[in-house]
C-alpha positions in Angstrom: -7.2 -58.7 6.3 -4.3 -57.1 8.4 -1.6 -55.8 5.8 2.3 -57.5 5.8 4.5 -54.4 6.1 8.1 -53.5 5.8 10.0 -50.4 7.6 12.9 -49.5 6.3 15.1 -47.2 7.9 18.5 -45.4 7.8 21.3 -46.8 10.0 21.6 -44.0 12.0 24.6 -44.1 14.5 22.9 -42.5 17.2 20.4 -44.4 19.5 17.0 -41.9 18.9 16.0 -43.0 15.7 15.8 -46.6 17.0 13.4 -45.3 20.0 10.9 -43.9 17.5 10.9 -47.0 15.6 10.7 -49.4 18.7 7.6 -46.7 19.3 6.2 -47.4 15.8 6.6 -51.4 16.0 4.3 -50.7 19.7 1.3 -49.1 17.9 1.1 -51.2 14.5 1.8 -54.8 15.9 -1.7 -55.2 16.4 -2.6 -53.9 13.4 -0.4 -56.0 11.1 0.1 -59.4 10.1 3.6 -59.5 10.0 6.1 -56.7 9.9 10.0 -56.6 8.5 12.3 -53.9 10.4 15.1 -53.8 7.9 17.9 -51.4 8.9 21.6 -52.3 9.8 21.5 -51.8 13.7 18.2 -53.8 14.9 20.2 -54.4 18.5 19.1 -51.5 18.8 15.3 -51.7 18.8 14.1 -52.9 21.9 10.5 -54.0 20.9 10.2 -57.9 20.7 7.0 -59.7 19.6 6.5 -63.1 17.3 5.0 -60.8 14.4 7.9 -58.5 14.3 10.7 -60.1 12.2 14.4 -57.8 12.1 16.5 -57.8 9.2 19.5 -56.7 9.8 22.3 -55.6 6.7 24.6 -55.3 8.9 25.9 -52.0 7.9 26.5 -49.0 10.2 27.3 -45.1 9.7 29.7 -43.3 11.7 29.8 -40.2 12.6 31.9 -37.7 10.0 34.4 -36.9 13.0 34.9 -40.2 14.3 37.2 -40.9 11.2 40.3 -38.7 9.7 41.0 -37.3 8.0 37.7 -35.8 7.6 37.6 -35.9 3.5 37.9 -40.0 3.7 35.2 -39.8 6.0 32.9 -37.9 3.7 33.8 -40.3 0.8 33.1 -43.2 3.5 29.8 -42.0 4.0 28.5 -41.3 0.7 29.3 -44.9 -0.4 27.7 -46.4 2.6 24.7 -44.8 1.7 24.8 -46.3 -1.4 25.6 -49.9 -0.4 22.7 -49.1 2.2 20.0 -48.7 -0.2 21.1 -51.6 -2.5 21.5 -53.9 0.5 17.9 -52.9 1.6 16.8 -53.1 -2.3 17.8 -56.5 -2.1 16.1 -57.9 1.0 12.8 -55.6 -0.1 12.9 -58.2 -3.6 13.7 -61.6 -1.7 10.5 -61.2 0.8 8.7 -59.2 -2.2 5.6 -62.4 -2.0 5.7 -61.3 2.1 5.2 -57.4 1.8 2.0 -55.6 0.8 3.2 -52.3 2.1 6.8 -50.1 2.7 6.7 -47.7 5.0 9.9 -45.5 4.9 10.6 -44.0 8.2 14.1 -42.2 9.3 15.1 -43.1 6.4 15.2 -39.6 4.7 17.2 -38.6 2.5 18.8 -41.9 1.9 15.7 -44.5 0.5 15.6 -43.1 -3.5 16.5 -46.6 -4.6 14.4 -49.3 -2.1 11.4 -46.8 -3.2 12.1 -47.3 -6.7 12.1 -51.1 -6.3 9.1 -51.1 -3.8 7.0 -49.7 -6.7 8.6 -52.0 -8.9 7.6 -54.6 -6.9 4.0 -53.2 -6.6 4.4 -52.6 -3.4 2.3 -49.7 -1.5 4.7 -46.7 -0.4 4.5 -44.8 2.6 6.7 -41.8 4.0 6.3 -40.6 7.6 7.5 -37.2 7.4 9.9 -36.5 10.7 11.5 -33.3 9.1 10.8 -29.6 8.3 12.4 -27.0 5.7 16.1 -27.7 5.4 18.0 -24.9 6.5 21.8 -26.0 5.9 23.3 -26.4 2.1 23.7 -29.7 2.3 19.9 -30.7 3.6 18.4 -28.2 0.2 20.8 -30.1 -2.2 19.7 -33.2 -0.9 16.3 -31.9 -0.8 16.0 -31.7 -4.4 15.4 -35.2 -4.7 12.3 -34.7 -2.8 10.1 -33.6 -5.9 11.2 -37.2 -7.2 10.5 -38.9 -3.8 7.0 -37.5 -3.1 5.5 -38.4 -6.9 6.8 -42.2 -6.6 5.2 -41.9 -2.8 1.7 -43.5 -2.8 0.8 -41.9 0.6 2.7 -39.0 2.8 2.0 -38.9 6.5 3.3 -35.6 8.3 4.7 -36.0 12.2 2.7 -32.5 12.2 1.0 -30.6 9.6 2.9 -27.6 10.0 5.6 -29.7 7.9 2.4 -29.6 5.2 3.3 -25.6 4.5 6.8 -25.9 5.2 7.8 -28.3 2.3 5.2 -26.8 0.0 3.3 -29.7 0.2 0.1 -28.9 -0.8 0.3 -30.3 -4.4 0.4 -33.8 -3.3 -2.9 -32.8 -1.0 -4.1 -36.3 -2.7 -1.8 -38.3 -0.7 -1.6 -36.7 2.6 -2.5 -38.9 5.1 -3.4 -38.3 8.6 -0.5 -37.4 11.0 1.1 -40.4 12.7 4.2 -42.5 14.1 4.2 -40.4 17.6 2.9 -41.1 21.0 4.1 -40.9 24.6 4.0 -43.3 27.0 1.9 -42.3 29.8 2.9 -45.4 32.3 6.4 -43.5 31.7 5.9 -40.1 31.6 2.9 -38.5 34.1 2.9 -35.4 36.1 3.4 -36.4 39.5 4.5 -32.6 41.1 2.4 -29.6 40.9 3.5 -26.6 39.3 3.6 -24.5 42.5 6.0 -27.0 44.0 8.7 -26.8 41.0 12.0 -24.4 41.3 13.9 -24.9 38.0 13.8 -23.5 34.5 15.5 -26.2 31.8 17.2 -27.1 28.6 16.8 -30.9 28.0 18.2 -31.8 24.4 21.2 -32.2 22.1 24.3 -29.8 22.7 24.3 -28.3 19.4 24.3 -25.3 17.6 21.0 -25.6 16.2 19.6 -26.5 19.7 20.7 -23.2 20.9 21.9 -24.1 24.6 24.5 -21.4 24.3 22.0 -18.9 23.6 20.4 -20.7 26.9 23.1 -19.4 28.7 23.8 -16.4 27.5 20.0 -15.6 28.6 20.6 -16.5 31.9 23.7 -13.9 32.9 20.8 -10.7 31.6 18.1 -12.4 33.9 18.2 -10.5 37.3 20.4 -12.7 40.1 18.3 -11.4 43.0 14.9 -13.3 41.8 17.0 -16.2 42.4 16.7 -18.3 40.0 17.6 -22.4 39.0 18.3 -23.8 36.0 19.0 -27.5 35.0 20.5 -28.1 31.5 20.3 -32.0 30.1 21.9 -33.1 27.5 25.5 -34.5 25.7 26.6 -34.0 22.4 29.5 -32.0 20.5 29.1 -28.6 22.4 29.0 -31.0 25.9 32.9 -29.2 27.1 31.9 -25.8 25.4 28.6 -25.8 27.9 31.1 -26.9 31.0 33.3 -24.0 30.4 30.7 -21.4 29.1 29.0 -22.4 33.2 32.1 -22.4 34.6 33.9 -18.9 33.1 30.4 -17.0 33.3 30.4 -17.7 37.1 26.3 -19.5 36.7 26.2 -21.3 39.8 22.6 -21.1 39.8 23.4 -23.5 36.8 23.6 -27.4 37.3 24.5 -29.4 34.2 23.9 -33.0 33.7 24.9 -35.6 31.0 22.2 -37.2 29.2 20.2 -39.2 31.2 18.1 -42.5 30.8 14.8 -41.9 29.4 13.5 -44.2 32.1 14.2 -41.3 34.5 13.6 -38.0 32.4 10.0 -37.9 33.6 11.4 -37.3 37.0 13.8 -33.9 36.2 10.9 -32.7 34.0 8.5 -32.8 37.2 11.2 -30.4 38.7 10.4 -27.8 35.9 8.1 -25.2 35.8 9.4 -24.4 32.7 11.5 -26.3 29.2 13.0 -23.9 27.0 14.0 -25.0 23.3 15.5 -22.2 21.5 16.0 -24.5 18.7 17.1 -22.2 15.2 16.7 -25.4 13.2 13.7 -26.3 11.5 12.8 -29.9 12.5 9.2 -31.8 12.8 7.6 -32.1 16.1 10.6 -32.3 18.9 9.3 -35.1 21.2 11.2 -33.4 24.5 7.8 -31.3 23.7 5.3 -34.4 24.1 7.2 -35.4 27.2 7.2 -32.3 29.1 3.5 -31.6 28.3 2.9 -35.2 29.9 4.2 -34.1 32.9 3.1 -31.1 33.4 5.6 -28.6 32.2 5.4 -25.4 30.4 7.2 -25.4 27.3 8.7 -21.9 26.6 9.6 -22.5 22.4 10.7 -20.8 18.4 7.8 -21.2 16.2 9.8 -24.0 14.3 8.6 -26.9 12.3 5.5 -28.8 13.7 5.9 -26.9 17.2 3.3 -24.3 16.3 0.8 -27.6 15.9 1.0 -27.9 19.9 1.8 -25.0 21.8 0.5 -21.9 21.2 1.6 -18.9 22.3 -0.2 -18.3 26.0 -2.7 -21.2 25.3 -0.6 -23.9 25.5 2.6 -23.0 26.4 4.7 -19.9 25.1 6.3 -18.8 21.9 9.5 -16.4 21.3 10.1 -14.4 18.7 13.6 -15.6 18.0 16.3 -17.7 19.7 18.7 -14.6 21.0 19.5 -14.2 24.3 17.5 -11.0 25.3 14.7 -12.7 23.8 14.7 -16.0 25.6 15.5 -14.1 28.8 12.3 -11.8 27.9 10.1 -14.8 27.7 11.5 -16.7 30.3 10.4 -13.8 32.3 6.9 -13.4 31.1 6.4 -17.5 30.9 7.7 -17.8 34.7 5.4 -14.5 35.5 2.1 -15.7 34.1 -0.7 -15.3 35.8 -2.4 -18.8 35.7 0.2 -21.2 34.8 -1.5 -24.1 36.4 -4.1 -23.4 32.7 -1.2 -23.5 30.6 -0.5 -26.6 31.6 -4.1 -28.4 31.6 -4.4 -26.9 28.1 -1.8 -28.3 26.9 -2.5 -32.0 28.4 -6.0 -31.7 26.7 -4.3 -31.1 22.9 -1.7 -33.7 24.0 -4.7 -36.3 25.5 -6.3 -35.8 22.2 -3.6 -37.2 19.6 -0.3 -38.5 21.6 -1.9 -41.5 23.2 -1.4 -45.1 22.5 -4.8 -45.3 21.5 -5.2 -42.6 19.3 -1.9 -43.4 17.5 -3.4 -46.8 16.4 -6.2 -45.2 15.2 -4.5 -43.0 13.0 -1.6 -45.4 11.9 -4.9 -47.8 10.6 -6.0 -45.3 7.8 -2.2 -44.3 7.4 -1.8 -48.5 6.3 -4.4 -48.0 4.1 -3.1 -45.0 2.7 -6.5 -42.9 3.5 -6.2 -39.4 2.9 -6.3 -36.7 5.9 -9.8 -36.3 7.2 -11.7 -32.5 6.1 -11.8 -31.1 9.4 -8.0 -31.2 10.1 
């Protein structure tokens, strides 16, 4: 019998949380009676079928700068997340005879309380684990609820089992499941240009300081101007007019900068690269900039963060730097651009990606992460 589930998720105020779950609602509708979406911005998933009901409790977070002064806004926040979780506690007990499983997904750090009443309720629990080692004060104090979290948990699903070592995981080893809730769309993103036939080098992503896109830049001024060079950097975020003026003051008119784009359309600038760079400082999961690129064909030059050393390994299937500083990203940019047989990099890396990141594969994997069965030996 196909389980009735539930995902609850954090009303997020920016739109890529709402991608990945309009992802996740593509590879378990087949595999599930019914399934609940309750959040409190469902516009914003774009996956519609008759099995797939949203429940909306119409509650939103802003963003702490979008309202002053900035103390109110943190005092704003924190009880919003509170009234979050009771408002999804609620709906979780009126369809409690219509739920067999919760799955909590972008919904860390913020679902203590609808997991408490999910077990409550008898309900079986599930985290998918998008996040790495907290690095910033705020993530570790936050993070010490997660001792709480994982014991209440009946099953734990990584993005990537890198996340396994870096949260210290391995006491729970009894209810790791198998790695899930990712796939790319191949219809979408396909390589379509060979390598030989690309000119750029690129930074697709947030503008942030934990991206490092002004370490990026700094690495492009020691690279030598006479090899001639390209460079396309994607992206929007706080550090958007810091990147403008960083282009514009540094002379880089080998640089062209574009806001973020449609993800419709990213396949196409990413058949222009014949190399990504992400000289993220910021442990995270399994960035999905990564999964895209290697579906089309492009060399991804990366830090050893998170769940990217689960993909790309360092002159197998892509290229790994030491750290995020500017000499050292111009180093490897260098050596990645310089490789001898690029054209292997890249068909290594579409055989790991063909392997797990499919449609096809993710449904086979989110099937024994429903049933909460653990990891299999080999992985």
């Amino acid at each position: 019998m196909k389980p009735k589930i539930a995902i609850i998720s954090f009303p997020w105020h920016s739109n890529g949380p709402y991608t990945f779950i309009s992802d996740v609602l593509k590879i378990v509708n087949e595999l599930c009676e019914t399934i609940y979406v309750i959040n409190g911005n469902t516009k914003k998933i774009s996956f519609e079928s008759d099995n797939v009901l949203l429940k909306d409790i119409k509650i939103e977070m802003h963003l702490l700068n979008d309202v002053q002064p900035k103390f109110y806004s943190a005092i704003l926040w924190i009880i919003k997340c509170l009234i979050v979780q009771i408002k999804q506690s609620i709906m979780l007990i009126k369809l409690r005879d219509e739920i067999d499983v919760a799955i909590f997904y972008m919904a860390y750090p913020y679902y203590l309380i609808p997991l408490l009443v999910s077990k409550i309720l008898k309900m079986r629990t599930i985290e998918v684990l998008t996040r790495s080692k907290p690095n910033f004060l705020s993530a570790r104090a936050l993070g010490l609820q997660d001792k709480i979290l994982f014991n209440l948990l009946d099953c734990i699903s990584p993005e990537s089992f890198s996340i396994i070592t870096d949260l210290n995981l391995e006491k729970y080893s009894d209810k790791i499941s198998e790695e899930g809730a990712r796939f790319i769309d191949t219809a979408k993103f396909y390589r379509f240009k060979d390598i030989g036939e690309r000119d750029k080098i690129g930074f697709i992503g947030r503008l942030s300081y934990e991206k490092g896109v002004l370490e990026f830049l700094d690495a492009i001024k020691l690279l030598n101007p006479h090899e001639k060079l390209k460079f396309l950097v994607i992206g929007d975020g706080k550090l958007k007019n810091d990147v403008k003026l960083k282009i514009h003051e540094d002379n880089l008119d080998n640089v062209e900068f574009m806001e973020w784009v449609p993800n419709e359309n990213l396949h196409y600038y990413l058949n222009q690269l014949k190399l990504i760079v992400l000289p993220t400082k910021h442990a995270e999961g399994l960035p999905t900039i990564i999964l895209e690129s290697i579906a089309c064909g492009t060399p991804v030059l990366s830090t050893c963060m998170g769940g990217i050393p689960d993909i790309i390994k360092n002159c197998e299937t892509g290229f790994i730097m030491e750290n995020n500083s500017a000499e050292d990203i111009a180093k490897n940019i260098k050596k990645a651009i310089n490789y001898p047989d690029l054209e292997e990099i890249t068909n290594n890396a579409l055989s790991v990606f063909k392997s797990k990141y499919t449609l096809n594969n993710a449904k086979k994997r989110w099937k024994n992460i429903l049933m909460c069965k653990k990891k299999p030996k080999n992985q």
